[in-house]
C-alpha positions in Angstrom: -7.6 -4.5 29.8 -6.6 -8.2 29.6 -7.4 -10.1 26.6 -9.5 -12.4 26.8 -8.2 -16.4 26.8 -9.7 -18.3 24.0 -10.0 -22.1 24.7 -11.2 -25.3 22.5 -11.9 -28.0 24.8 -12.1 -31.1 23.0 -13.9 -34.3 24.3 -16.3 -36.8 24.0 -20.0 -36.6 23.0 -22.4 -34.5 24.6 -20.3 -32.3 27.2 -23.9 -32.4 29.6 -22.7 -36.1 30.8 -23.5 -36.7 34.2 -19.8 -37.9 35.4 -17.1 -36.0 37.2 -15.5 -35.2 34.8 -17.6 -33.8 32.1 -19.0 -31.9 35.5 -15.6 -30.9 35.8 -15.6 -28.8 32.3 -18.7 -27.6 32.5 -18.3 -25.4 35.6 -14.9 -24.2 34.2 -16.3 -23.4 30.9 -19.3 -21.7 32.7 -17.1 -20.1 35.3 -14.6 -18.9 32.4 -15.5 -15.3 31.9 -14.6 -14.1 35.3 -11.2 -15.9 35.0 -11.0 -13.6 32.0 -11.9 -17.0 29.2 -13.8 -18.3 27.0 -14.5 -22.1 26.4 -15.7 -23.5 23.5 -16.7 -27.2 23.3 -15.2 -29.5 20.3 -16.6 -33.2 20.3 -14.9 -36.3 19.2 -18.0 -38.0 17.6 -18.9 -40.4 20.5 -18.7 -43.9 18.8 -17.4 -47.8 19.7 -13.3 -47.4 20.4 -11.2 -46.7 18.5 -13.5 -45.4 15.5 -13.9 -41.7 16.6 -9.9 -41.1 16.0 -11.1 -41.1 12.3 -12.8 -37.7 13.0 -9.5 -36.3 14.2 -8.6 -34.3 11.3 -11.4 -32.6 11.4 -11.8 -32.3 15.2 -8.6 -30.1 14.9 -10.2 -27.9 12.1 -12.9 -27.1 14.4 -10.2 -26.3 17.4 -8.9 -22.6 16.6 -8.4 -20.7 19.7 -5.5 -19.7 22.6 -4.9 -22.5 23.5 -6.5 -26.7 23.4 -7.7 -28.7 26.1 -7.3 -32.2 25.3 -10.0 -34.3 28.1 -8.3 -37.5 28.6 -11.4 -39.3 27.5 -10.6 -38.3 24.2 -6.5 -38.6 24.4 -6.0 -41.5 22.2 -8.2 -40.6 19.6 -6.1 -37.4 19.2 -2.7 -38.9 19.9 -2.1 -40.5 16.3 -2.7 -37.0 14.7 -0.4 -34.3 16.8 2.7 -35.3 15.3 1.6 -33.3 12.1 -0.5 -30.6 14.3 0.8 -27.1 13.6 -1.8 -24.9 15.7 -2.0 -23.3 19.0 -0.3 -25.1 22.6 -2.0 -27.9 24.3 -2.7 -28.6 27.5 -4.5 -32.0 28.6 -6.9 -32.2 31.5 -6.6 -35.7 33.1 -9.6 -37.3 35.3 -8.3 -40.6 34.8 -4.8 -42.2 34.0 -3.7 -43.3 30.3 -5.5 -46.5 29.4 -8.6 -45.2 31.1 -10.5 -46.7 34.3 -13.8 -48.3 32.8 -12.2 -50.4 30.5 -11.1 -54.6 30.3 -7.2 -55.4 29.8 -7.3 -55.4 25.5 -8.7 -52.2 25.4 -6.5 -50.4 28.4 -3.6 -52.0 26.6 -4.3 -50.5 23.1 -5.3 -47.2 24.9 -2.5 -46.8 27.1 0.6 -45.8 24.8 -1.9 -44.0 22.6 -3.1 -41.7 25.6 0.9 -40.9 26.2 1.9 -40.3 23.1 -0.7 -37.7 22.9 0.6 -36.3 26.3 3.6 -35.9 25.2 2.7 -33.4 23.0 1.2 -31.3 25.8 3.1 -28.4 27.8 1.0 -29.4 30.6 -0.7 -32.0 32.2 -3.9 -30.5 34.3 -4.6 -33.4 36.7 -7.5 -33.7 39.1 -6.0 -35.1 42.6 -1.9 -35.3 43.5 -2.5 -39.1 43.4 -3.5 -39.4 39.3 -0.5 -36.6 39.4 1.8 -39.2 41.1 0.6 -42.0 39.0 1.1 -40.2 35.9 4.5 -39.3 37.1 5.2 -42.9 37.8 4.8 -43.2 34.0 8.0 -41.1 32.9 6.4 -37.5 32.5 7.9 -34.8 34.4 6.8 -33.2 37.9 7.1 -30.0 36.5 4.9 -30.7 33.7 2.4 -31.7 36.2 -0.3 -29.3 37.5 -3.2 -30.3 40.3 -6.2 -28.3 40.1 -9.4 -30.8 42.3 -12.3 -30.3 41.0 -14.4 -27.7 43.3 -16.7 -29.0 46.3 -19.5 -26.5 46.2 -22.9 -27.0 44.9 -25.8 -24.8 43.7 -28.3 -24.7 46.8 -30.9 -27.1 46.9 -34.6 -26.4 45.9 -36.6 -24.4 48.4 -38.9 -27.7 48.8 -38.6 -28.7 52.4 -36.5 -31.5 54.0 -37.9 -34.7 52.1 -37.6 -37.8 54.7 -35.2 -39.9 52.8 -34.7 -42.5 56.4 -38.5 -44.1 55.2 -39.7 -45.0 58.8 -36.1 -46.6 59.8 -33.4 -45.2 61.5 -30.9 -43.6 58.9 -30.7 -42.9 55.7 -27.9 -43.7 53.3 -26.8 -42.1 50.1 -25.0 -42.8 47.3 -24.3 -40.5 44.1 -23.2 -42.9 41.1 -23.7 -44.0 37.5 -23.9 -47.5 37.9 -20.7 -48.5 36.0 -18.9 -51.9 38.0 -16.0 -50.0 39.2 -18.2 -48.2 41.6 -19.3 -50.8 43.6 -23.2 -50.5 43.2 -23.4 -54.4 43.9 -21.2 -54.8 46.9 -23.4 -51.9 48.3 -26.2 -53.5 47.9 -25.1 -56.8 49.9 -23.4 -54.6 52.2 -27.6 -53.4 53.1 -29.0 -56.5 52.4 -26.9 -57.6 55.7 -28.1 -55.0 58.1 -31.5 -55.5 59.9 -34.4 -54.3 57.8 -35.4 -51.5 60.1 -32.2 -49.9 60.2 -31.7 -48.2 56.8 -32.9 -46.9 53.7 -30.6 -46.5 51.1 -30.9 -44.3 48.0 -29.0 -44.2 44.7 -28.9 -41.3 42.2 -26.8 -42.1 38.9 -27.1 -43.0 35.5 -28.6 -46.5 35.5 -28.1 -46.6 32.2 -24.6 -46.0 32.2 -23.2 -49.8 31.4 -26.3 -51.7 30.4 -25.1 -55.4 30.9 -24.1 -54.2 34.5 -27.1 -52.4 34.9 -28.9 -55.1 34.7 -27.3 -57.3 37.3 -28.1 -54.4 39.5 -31.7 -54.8 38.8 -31.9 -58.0 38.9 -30.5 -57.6 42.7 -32.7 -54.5 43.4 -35.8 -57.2 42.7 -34.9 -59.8 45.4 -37.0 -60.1 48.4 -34.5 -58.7 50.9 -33.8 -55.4 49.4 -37.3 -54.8 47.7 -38.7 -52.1 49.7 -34.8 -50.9 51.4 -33.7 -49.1 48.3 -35.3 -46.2 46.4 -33.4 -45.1 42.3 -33.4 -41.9 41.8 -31.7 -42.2 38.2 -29.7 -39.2 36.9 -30.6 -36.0 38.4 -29.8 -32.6 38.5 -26.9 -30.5 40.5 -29.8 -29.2 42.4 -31.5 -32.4 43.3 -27.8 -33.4 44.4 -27.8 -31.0 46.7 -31.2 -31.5 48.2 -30.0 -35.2 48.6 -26.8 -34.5 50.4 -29.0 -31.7 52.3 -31.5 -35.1 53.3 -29.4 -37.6 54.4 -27.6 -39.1 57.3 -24.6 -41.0 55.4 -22.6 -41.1 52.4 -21.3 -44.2 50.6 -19.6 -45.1 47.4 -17.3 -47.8 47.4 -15.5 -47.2 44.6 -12.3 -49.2 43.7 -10.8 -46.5 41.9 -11.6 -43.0 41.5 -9.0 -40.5 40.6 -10.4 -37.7 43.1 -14.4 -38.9 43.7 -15.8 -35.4 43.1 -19.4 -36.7 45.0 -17.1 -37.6 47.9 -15.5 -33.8 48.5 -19.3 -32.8 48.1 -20.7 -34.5 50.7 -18.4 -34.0 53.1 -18.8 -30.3 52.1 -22.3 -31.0 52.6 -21.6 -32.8 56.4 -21.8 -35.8 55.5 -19.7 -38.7 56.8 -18.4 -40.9 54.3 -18.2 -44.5 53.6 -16.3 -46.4 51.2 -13.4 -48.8 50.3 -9.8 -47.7 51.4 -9.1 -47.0 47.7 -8.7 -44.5 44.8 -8.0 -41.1 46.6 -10.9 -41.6 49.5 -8.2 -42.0 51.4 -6.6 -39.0 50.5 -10.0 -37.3 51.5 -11.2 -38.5 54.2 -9.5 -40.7 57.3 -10.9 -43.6 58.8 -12.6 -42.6 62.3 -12.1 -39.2 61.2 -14.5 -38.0 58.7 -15.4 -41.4 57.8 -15.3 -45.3 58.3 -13.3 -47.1 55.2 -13.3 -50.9 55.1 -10.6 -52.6 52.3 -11.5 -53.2 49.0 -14.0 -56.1 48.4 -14.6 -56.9 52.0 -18.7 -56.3 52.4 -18.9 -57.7 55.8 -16.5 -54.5 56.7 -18.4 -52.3 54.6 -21.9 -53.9 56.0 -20.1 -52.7 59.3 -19.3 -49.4 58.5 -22.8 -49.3 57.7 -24.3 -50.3 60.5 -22.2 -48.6 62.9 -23.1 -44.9 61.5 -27.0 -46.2 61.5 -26.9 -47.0 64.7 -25.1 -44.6 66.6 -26.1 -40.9 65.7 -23.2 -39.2 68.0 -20.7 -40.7 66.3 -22.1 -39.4 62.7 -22.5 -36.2 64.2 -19.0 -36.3 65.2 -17.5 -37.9 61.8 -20.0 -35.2 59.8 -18.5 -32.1 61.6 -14.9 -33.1 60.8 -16.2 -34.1 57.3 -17.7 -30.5 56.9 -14.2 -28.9 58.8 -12.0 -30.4 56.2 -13.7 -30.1 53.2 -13.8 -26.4 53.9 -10.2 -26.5 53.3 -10.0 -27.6 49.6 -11.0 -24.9 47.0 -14.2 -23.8 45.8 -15.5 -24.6 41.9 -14.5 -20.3 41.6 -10.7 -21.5 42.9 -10.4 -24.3 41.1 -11.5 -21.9 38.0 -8.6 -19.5 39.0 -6.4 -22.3 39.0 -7.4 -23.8 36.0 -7.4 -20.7 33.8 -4.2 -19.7 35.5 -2.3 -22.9 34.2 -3.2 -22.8 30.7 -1.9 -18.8 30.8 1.1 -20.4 32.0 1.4 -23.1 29.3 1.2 -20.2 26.8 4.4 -18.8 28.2 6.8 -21.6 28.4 9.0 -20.6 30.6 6.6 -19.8 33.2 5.1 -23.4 33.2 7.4 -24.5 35.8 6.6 -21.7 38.1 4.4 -22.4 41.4 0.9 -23.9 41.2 
């Protein structure tokens, strides 16, 4: 009988975050036992940068197991402390690239070498799309230290409550799954439905609203204005299975983010047949082609996006057409039980050096 694969996953906070990647550990910590794992969660205390690397010592006290998982979140608070690290082999999980992706030039540039100086400590780098793997590549760090494992695309089925009539009395109805942080693109959605005519579409927006208070507020403050006072419905944070009920409900996905690593809620929804709408950014493109499975306007330009919009509002052939390719090619990237297999798979790997080179 195989031994079981002990694993210390260190991060951030509360691993119940509603992001992508804090989703992304959870199901592989809760899918570990039939990969033949364990995962155990280790928290960085979660405090103003860069004050929680003064817990590190005593993070790595807490970490005894196979092997550690290092969540990028958390990279630089570790980095300064694993040149004196004797303990098991690390591996770091990357959802975004060193420096992070919410953060203003000072802080990316203090992050940055911080984040690769603890990366180079790792036998391998677990990365969520081939285009974070590229761009990590970019930054000196071998291919072959470089493993791709998306995050899955499957959800838990929706409640049994029947269809709920997310269009409102208009003609579509438009969905987008997003903590409302600025690089998602919450406001240039909402001018983007503020341009169409008022009878066309309802759009609705589940996220954390409280993710980046200061920009949560400016969304607000746009929410309240005459011409999207009735258009828009906030769901706030809400669970995988209301997710899924969501996708289940409506007509069109959007998120125009300007940079996503892989955009787990995009890979959903088309899994969900859904076209998608966004900016041709991040690694949308990489998921879904323009006239294909979606409609993608360039980054910043809301008259496109208002387009995009209005096009797949008005014309419900051509969103049945984009949603069946949507649903066709999403059933070609791996299921959250794959992605498992191949997560679990790589850190056996990294235990056996010689083998980390091997295929994916």
């Amino acid at each position: 009988m195989t031994r079981i694969l002990t694993v210390s996953l260190v991060t951030l906070g509360d691993p119940g975050r509603l992001t992508g990647g804090y989703r992304y550990h959870r199901r592989m910590a809760e899918l570990a036992p039939s990969c033949g794992a364990a995962v155990e969660f280790v928290s960085f205390p979660d405090r103003p940068f860069p004050l929680p690397a003064l817990a590190g010592r005593a993070v790595l006290g807490e970490a005894g197991a196979d092997v550690l998982v290092l969540d990028s979140i958390v990279a630089a608070y570790l980095g300064p402390w694993l040149p004196r690290r004797a303990g098991p082999p690390m591996v770091a999980s990357l959802h975004q690239p060193p420096g992070g992706i919410d953060h203003g030039p000072l802080r990316r540039a203090l992050q940055a070498p911080l984040d690769r100086l603890a990366y180079r400590h790792a036998r391998l780098l677990v990365v969520a799309s081939q285009a974070l793997g590229d761009e990590v590549a970019d930054q000196g760090f071998p291919p072959e230290r470089i493993r791709v494992v998306p995050p899955g695309r499957d959800l838990p089925p929706p409640s049994d409550h029947p269809p709920a009539d997310l269009r409102r009395g208009r003609r579509a109805s438009l969905l987008c799954v997003a903590n409302w942080v600025e690089r998602k693109g919450i406001l240039e959605l909402l001018e983007a439905t503020a341009r169409l005519p008022e009878p066309l579409a309802t759009l609705h927006l589940a996220g954390d609203d409280q993710a980046a208070p200061g920009y949560g507020s400016r969304v607000r403050a746009r929410l309240a204005r005459p011409d999207l006072a009735t258009r828009v419905v906030v769901h706030g944070p809400v669970a995988a299975e209301r997710v899924a009920a969501l996708y289940r409900d409506a007509d069109v996905f959007v998120l125009p983010s300007l940079r996503e690593p892989f955009g787990t809620v995009w890979g959903e929804a088309m899994a969900a047949g859904l076209p998608v709408i966004g900016w041709r950014a991040g690694n949308l493109p990489h998921l879904a082609a323009d006239g294909r499975e979606g409609l993608l306007a360039d980054p910043g330009d809301v008259a496109g996006l208002a387009h995009a919009l209005r096009r797949l509002a008005e014309d419900e052939d051509l969103r049945r057409r984009l949603a069946a390719a949507a649903a066709r090619r999403a059933a070609s990237r791996p299921t959250w039980v794959r992605s498992a297999e191949l997560f679990f798979g790589a850190l056996r790997a990294a235990l056996e050096p010689g083998q980390v080179n091997g295929p994916a």
